[in-house]
N, C-alpha and C positions, 0 to 999 in steps of 0.2 A: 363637407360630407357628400355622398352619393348622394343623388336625388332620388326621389317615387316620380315616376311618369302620374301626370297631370297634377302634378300639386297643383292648389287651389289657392290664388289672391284676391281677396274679395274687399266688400264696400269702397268707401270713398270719404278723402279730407274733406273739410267743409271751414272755411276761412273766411275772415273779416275782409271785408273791403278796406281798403287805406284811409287813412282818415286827409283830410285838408293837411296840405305840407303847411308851414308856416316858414317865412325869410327873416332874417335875422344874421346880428354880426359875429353874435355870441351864442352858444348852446351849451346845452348839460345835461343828461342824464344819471340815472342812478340806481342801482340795482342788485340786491343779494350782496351787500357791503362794499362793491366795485364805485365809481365814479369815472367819468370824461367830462373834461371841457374840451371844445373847441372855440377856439379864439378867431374873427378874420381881419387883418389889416394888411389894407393893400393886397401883395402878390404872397404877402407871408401867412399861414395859417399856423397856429401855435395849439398841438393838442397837447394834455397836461392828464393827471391822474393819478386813481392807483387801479388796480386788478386784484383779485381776491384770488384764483388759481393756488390750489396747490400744487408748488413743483414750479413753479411760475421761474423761467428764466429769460425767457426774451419776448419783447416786443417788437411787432415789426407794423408803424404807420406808412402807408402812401395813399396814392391818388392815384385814380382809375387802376387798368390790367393790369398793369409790369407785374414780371414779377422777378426786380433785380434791385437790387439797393444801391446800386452807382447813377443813381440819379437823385437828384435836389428835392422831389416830392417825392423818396422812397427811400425811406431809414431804419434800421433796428438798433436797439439798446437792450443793454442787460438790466434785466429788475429783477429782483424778489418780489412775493407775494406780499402784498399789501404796500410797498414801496411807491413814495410818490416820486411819478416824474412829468417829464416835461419837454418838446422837441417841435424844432422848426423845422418845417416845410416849405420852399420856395415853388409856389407855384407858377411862376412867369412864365416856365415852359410848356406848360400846358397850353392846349389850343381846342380844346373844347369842351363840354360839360364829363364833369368825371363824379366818381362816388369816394367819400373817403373812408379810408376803410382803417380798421384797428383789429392786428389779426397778436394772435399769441402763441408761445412752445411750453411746454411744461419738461419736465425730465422725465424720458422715455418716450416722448413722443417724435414721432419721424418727420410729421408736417406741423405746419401753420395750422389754424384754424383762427375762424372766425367768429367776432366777439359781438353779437348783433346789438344786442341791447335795447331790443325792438324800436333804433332807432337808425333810420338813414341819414347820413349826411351826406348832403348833393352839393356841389360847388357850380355855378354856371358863370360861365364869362358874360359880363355886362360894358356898356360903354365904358364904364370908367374904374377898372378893375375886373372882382369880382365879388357874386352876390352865395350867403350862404344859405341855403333853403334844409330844414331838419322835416321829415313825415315819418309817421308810424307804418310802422309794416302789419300790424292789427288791432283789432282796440284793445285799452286797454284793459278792460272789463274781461277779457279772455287770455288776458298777457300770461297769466300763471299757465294756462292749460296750454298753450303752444308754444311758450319760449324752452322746451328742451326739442320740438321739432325742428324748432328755426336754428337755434345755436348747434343742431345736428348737420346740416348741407353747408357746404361754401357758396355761398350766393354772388349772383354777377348783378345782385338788386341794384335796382333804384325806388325812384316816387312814380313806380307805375300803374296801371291798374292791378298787376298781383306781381310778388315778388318773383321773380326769374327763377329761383329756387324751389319752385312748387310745380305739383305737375301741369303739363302743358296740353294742349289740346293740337294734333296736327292733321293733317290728311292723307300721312304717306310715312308709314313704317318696315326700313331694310331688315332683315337679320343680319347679311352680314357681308363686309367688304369684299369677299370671294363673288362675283359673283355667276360662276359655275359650281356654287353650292348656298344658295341665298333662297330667301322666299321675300317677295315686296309685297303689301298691304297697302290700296291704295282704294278712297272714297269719294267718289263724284256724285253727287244730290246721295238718294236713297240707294245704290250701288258700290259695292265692296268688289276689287278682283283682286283677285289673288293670284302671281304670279312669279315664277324663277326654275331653276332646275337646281334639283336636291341630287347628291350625291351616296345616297341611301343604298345600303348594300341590297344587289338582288329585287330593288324596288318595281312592282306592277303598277300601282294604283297609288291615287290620293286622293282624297276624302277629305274634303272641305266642308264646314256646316256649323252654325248655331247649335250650342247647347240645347236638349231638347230631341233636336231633328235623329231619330231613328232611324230611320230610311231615307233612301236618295230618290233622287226624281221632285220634289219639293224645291221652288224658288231658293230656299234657305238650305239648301243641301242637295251637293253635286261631290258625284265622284269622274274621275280622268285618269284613262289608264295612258301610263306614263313608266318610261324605264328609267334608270338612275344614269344622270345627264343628257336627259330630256327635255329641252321645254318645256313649262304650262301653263297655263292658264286656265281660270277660274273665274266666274263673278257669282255674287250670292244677292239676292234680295234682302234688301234692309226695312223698306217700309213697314215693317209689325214686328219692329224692335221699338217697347215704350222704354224699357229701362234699360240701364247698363248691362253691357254682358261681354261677350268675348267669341271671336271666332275658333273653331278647333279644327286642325290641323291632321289628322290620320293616315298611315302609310301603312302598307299594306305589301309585301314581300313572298316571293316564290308562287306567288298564285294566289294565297292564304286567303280566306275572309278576313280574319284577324286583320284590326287594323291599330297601329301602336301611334299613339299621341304623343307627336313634336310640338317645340313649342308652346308647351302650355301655357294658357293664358296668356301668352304674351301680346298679343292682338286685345285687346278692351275696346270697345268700341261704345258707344257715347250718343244716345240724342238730345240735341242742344236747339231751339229754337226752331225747328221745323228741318234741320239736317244732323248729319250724323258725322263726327270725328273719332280719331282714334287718340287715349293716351297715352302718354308718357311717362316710364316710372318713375318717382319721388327720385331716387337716387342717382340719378341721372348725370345731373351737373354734378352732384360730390364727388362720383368714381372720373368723368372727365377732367377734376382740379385734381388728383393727385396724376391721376396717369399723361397730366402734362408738366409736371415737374421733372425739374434738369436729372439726368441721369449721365454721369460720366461712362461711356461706354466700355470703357478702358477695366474699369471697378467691376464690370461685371465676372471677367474671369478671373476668380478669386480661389478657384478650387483646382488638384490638378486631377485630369482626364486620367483612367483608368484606358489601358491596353482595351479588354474587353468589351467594356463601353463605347472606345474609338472604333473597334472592326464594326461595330455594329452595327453604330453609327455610319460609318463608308458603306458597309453591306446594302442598307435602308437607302441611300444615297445615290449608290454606283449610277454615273451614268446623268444624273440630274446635275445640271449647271446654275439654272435660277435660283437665287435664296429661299425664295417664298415659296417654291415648289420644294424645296428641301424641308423647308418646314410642314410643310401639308403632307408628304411621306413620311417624316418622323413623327407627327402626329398621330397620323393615323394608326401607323405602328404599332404606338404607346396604348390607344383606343384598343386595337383589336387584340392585343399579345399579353397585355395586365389583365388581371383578375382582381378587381376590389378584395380585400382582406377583411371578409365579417366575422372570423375568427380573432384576427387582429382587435377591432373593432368592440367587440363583446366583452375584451378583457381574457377572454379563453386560452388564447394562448399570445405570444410575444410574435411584434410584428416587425418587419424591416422597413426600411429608409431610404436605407442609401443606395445612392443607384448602381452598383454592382450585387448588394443584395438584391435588390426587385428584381434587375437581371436575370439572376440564378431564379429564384426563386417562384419568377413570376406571378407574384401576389405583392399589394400592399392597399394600405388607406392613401387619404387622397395629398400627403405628404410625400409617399414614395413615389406616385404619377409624378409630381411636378419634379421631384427631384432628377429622376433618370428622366425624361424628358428635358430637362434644361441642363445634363449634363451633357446627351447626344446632340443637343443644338448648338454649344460650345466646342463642341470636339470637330463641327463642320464650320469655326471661327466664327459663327454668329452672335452677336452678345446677346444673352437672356437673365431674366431675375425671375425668382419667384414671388408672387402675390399673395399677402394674405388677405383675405376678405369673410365673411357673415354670410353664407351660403341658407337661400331657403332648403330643407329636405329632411331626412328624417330625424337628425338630432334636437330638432326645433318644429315650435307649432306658430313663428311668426308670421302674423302680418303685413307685408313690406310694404302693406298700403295705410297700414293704420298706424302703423308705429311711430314715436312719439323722441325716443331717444336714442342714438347711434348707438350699435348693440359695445358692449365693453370689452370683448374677446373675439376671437377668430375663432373659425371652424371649419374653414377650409382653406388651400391652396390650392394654385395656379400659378400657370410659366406667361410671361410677356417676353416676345422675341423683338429684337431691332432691326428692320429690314425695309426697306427702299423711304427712309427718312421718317419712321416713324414704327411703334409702338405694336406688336401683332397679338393680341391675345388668344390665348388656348387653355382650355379645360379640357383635358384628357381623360381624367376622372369621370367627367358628366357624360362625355362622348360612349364611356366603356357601358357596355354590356353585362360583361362578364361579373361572374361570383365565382368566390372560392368562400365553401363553407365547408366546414368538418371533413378539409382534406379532401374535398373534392370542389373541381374545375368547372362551370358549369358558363351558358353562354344563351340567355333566355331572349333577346330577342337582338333585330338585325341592327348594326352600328348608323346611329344619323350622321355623326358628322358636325351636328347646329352647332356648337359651343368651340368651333375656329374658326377665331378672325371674327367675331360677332359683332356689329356697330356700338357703341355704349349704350345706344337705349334699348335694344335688345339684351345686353348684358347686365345691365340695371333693374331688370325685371327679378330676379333673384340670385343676384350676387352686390352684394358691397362692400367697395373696398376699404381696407382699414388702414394696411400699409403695403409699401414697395420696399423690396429687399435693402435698398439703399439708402445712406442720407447723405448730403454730399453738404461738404464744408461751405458754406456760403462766399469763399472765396473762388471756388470750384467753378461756380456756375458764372458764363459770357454775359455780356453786357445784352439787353436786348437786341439791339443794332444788327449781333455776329451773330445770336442763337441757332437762326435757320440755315446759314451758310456753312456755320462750323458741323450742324450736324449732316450737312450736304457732305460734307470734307471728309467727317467718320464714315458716312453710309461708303463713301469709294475709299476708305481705307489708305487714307492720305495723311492721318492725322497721328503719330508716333505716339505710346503709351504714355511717353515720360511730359508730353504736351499735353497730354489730356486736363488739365489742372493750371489754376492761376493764369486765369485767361490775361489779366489786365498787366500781369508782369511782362517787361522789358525784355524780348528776346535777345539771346545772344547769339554770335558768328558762328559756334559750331551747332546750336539748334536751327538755326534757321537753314544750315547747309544740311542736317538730317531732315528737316519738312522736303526741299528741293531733291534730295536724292530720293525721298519716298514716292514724290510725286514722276522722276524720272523711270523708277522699276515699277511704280503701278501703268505707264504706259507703254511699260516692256521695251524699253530705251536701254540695250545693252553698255553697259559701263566698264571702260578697258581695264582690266586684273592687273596685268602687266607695266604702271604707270611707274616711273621712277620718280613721281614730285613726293616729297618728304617737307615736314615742316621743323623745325630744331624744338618746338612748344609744345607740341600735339601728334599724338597716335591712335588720335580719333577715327575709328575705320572710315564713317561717313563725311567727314569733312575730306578725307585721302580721296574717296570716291567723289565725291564734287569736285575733287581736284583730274581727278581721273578724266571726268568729261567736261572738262573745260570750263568748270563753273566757276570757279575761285580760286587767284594767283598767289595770294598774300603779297607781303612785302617783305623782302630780307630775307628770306629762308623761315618766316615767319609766318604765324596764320591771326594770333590773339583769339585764341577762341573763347577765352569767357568774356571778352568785351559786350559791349550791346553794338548792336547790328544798326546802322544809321540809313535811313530810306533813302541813301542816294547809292549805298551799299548794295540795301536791298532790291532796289531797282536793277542793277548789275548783276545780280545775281538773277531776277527772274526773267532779265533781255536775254544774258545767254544760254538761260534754261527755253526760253521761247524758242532760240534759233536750233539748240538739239531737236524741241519738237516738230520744227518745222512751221510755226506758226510767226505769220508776215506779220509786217506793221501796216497800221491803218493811217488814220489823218490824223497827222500831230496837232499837241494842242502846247497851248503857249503857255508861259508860268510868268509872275513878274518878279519871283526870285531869285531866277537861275543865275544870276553872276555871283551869289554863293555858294553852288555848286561848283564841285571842282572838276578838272577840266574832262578828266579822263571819264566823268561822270553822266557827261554832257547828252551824247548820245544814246547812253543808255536809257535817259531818265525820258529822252523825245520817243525812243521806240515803245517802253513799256505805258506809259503813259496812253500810245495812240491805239493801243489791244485793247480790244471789247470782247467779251468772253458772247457765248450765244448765246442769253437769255438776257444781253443789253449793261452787262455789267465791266466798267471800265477798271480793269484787274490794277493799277493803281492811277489813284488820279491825285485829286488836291483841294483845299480849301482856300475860297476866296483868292480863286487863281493867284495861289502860291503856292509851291511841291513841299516846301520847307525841307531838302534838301538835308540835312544836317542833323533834323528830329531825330528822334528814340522812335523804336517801333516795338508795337505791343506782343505777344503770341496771338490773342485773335485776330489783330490785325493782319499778322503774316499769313495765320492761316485761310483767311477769306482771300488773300492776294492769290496763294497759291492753288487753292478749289476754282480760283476764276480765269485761271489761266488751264486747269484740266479740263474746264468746260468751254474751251474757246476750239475744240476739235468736234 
């Protein structure tokens, strides 16, 4: 929903300390009809059970962060509700203290969640194995009244002094990763300053101050005239802060006195012990676990682009090259050109959606913003989803600070765009101004800006998320190992649609000659049209065009393109993809396999082997100096091969 400028979050949680962990082989808890054991022997830890969940379809145990099931301490299983089961874990590969964790799915649900049980289980490496240590996360004399807060967050807990999942106390709060549109919050002893350059339409002034403060010239309130992408700077006097409160934020436009509250609340500031910090909202870490969840980029253009929607889109665009500048134009766009729908809204009349309605139209609720927004950010090939999340604002009189259980429905949306390896969020809706009520257009104060590109814990102040447009098959999602390189390989548009999926499958000859032809026209490596090679098997465009520039001969008049692709193949394929780019060999390195390798293989396997991409990474190498020459090679495997040889220019 649209927000009210300054809503208000007030008071504060108030939590048990941890009780004494206690060490032990065996553990159990028990709770609301559910049970866990954990078992430890040796490197093997055996948890067992049932879950009480309604809807209850999978289970997913591991140890410590992964969050991939192709490893030995990271498994799911199917169960029903009430269902007992039972599952090893091989911990030997572990290498340092981890949490173990019992997360569950129910039907309808998009993520994991976490089953706390107000119990930690910590595993620590000891001389001679390992040791199992269990502590409370609050006492239990209080367990009723907090355990629907705690089973609300995905905690990164342990047996610390407070669980990681609760708010935090820091000295330095961004709004937001822009930072030619950010404000930082920053506390040294009794000193708050306040500083960034806002992008606020038509901005004079800002007006800095503790609740209270009515006028300026006061230690605790100062105003700085200031034009929009300006510098500024600010500090305020904290010393005759006894209680909690919050810094406010006011801008002030065209000259005005009027000054309109950014921000709100979102600065809380805190005296603790003879100093003052700033907190962190409760929601914090939950909105950061889902919006690190895999997303196939590929899945996000799911809808087809309207004519109308693409000029538009180009129009808002013409001229801009950068992505993330493409995104801050269409944003802004979206912000100044919508008019919220409070006729929609009211029930009064019928409202639209889709983004070639909102278009025309130019009115909707905060469904049609995200929609026409994440259709023009798709039509400039960017991938975007929409977000649903629990918005503070007028539909609601919650307390994001006091509340107790993860709210049960959505009430708003938002677009996350994918751009320079990583996740952009935007509220267009919150950004807008505008009203459209009984038929008329109206535009009540100047556009901030704050809600693109916001940090999480600025975002967590009153938004939380509930789901991502997506769910992706659990096959879907890279082994941890590829995660960051494969999404290196999407951001430069390296990675073909039909590769987006079943990372750990066996690539074959004509995929692997589509990765390498992609990776040739993304660095604008002309490919001759004109080639006569022909295969008698295959009229694969892109396999002919590998053939085109010299990348793959076949044998016989043959190509075998649905074979699987063998690393001494694939090596040959990326040497004389290297030599089109122009990219030398470095210093060979030795194998003690290669009289396996065949002969024509030879060279190729010494050149690609001796390339170091520039960020140190050897585009292929080997295990316990051996190439194994003759292996299966996976699709993440190619595609890291082939992102490390784009990045070797």
């Amino acid at each position: 929903m649209k927000r009210i400028l300054s809503f208000v979050l007030a008071l504060t949680l108030v939590f048990s300390v941890l009780l004494p962990s206690v060490s032990a082989e065996h553990a159990h808890c028990s709770h609301d009809g559910c049970s866990i054991h954990v078992d430890l022997s040796g490197n093997t830890v055996t948890v067992s059970g049932k879950l009480s969940y309604d809807g209850l379809n999978t289970i997913w145990l591991r140890c410590g962060d992964t969050k991939y099931i192709d490893l030995p301490y990271s498994k799911t299983i199917q169960v029903e509700k009430g269902e007992y089961f039972s599952v090893n874990l091989d911990i030997s590969q572990l290498t340092k203290e981890s949490d173990l964790r019992v997360l569950y799915r129910t039907e309808g649900m998009t993520n994991y969640y976490y089953h706390h049980y107000n119990t930690v289980y910590k595993l620590t490496p000891a001389a001679k194995g390992w040791t199992l240590t269990t502590s409370k996360l609050i006492d239990d004399g209080h367990a009723d009244e907090f355990k629907p807060f705690l089973d609300m967050f995905t905690s990164n807990a342990a047996a610390t002094n407070k669980p990681a999942d609760l708010p935090e106390e820091v000295t330095s709060i961004t709004t937001s990763t822009d930072e030619h549109n950010s404000v930082t919050v920053s506390i040294n002893g009794s000193t708050a300053t306040i500083s960034g350059e806002l992008q606020y339409e038509n901005l004079t002034a800002i007006w800095c101050r503790l609740p209270g403060s009515t006028y300026s010239g006061r230690p605790d309130s100062k105003i700085v005239d200031v034009t929009s992408g300006e510098r500024f700077t600010v500090t305020l006097d904290l010393s005759n802060v006894t209680e909690e409160t919050y810094i406010k934020i006011g801008c002030a436009a065209n000259g005005e006195n009027m000054y309109w509250d950014i921000f709100s609340d979102h600065f809380r500031i805190k005296p603790e012990n003879g100093r003052w910090v700033l907190r962190t909202a409760p929601a914090t870490d939950h909105n950061l676990t889902l919006q690190n969840e895999w997303i196939n980029l590929a899945d996000t253009f799911d809808a087809p682009i309207s004519d109308a929607v693409k000029k538009q889109s180009d129009e808002i665009c013409k001229g801009i090259t950068d992505d993330y500048e493409k995104l801050w134009a269409l944003h802004k766009w979206v912000a100044e050109n919508i008019y919220y729908d409070w006729d929609c809204y009211t029930g009064s009349t019928p409202g639209v959606h889709d983004p070639d309605g909102v278009l025309k139209k130019r009115a909707a609720v905060c469904q049609g913003y995200a929609e026409l927004l994440e259709a023009m950010i798709e039509a400039q090939g960017i991938p975007a989803i929409i977000t649903k999340t629990y918005a503070a604002g007028v539909s609601n009189d919650l307390d994001f600070w006091q509340m107790k259980d993860l709210p049960s429905d959505t009430n708003h949306a938002h677009v996350e765009a994918f751009v320079n390896k990583r996740w952009v969020t935007m509220d267009a809706t919150w950004d807008s101004n505008n009203d459209y009520s009984n038929g008329n257009y109206e535009t009540h104060s100047p556009t901030s800006y704050e809600y693109f590109d916001p940090t999480p814990e600025d975002f967590a102040y009153d938004h939380i998320i509930l789901t991502r447009e997506y769910e992706e098959d659990i096959s879907d999602i890279p082994a941890s190992w590829a995660a960051g390189e494969i999404l290196d390989a999407m951001d430069k548009h390296l990675v073909p649609d039909s590769l987006q999926k079943d990372y750990a499958l066996n690539i074959t000859r004509a995929e692997f000659s589509k990765l390498i032809v992609q990776l040739l026209r993304e660095k604008n490596i002309k490919i001759p049209t004109n080639s006569t090679v022909t295969f008698s098997d295959t009229n694969d465009p892109d396999v002919l065009a590998a053939a085109a520039a010299g990348i793959v001969l076949g044998s016989n008049g043959r190509f075998n393109p649905d074979s699987y692709i063998t690393r001494q193949e694939a090596a040959t394929m990326l040497s004389r993809a290297a030599d089109v780019l122009g990219i030398d060999a470095g210093e060979t390195v030795s194998f003690n396999d290669m009289s396996s390798a065949a002969g024509w293989a030879v060279d190729y396997i010494n050149k690609v082997s001796s390339i170091v991409s520039a960020d140190g990474k050897r585009v292929m190498g080997g295990s316990n100096n051996c190439f194994d020459p003759l292996g299966s090679y996976t699709r993440q495997q190619a595609i890291l091969t082939v992102v490390r040889l784009a990045n070797c220019e």
